[in-house]
Every structure is written in structure tokens, then in C-alpha cells.
C-alpha positions as CSV (number, residue, x, y, z in Angstrom):
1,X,9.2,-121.2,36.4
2,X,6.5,-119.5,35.0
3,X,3.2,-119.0,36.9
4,X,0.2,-120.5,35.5
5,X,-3.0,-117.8,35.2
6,X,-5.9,-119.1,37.1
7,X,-9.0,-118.3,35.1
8,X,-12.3,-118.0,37.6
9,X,-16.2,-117.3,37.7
10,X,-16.4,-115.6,40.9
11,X,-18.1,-112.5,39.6
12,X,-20.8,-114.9,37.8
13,X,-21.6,-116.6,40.7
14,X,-21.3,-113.5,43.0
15,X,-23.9,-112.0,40.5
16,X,-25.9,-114.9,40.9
17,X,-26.3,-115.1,44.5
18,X,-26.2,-111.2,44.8
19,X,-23.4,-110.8,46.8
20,X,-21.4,-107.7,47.1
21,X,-17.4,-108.3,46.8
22,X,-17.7,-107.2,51.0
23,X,-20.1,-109.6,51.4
24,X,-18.5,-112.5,49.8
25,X,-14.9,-111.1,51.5
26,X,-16.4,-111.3,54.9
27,X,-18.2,-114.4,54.4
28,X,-14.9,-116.2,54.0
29,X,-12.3,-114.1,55.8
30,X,-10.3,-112.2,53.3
31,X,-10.2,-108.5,52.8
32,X,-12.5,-107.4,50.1
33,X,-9.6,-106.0,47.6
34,X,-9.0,-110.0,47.4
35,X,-12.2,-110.7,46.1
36,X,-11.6,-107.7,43.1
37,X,-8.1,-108.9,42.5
38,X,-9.1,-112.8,42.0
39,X,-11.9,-111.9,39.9
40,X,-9.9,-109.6,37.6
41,X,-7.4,-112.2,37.3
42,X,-4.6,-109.8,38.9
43,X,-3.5,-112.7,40.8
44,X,-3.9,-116.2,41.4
45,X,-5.8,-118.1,44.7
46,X,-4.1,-120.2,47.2
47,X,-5.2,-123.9,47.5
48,X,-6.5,-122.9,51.0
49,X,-8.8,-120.0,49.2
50,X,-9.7,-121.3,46.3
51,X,-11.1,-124.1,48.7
52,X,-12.6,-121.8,50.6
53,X,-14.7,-119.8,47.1
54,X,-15.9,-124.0,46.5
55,X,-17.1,-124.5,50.1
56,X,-19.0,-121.3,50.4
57,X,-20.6,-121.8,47.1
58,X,-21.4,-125.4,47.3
59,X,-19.4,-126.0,44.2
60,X,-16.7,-128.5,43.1
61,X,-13.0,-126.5,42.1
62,X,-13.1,-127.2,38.4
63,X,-16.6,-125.2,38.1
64,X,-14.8,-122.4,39.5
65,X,-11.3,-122.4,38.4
66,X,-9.9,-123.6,35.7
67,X,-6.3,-123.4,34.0
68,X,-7.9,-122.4,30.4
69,X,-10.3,-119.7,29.7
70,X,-13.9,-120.7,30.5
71,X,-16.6,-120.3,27.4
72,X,-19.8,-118.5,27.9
73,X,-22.1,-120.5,30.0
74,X,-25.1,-120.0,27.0
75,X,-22.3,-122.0,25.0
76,X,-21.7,-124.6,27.6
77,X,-25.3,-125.2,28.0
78,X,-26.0,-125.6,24.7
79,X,-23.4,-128.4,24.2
80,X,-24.6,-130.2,27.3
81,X,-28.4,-130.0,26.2
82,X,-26.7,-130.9,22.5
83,X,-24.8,-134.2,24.1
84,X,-28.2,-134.8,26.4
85,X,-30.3,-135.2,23.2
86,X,-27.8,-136.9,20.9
87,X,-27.9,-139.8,24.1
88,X,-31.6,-140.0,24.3
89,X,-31.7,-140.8,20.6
């Protein structure tokens, strides 16, 4: 059976909270290679890690992983303020 790719945004949100691959690494117990490897895609996360990556950054799963590729987040915002405004009309 053929292993599904695991598409993330840990080096958006790592960007965003200005956290060095160490940092993030050490902040929830894996080696810091780990951190390089999930973000490049190189391999996928175990449940117990990827659960880990949602705790530390306060986020639900599905805003970090996903099993399709994620658009830009200018494009995602867009359609949400898009869908926001076609409600309020």
C-alpha cells in the first residue's frame, strides 16, 4: 500500500512565532533534523507528533496538516473575506 504524503505549514507558523527549527525541536522533544525533514516533506508525522506540532501551537490538525496541497494563505483569506461578505449581503 502506498503511503499518503502529508502536506504541512510548520515552517509558516515557525516563521510566525519566530522559532528556530532547535527551538521548536526542543520545545516538543524531537531532534531538530525532524523538524527539517517534516517541513520539507521528506517524511510523514506520526499521530503522536503531529499531535504534538497542534498542542504546542494552539492549533486544530487540519490547519496544519492536510492530505492535499495547501493554497497560499493570501488566497485563502481572500475566499474567506469573499464568503464573509457574500453572507452579510
Amino acid at each position: 500500500m502506498e503511503t499518503r504524503r502529508i502536506f504541512n505549514r510548520i515552517a509558516i507558523l515557525r516563521r510566525d512565532y519566530n522559532l528556530s527549527r532547535v527551538e521548536l525541536a526542543k520545545a516538543i522533544g524531537v531532534n531538530f533534523q525532524t523538524i527539517g525533514y517534516l517541513e520539507r516533506q521528506d517524511y510523514n508525522p506520526s499521530l503522536d507528533l503531529a499531535f504534538k506540532i497542534s498542542e504546542y501551537f494552539e492549533l486544530p490538525l487540519e490547519v496544519i496538516f492536510s492530505t492535499s496541497p495547501f493554497s497560499p494563505l493570501g488566497e485563502e483569506l481572500l475566499k474567506a473575506q469573499t464568503k464573509r461578505g457574500d453572507q452579510n449581503e
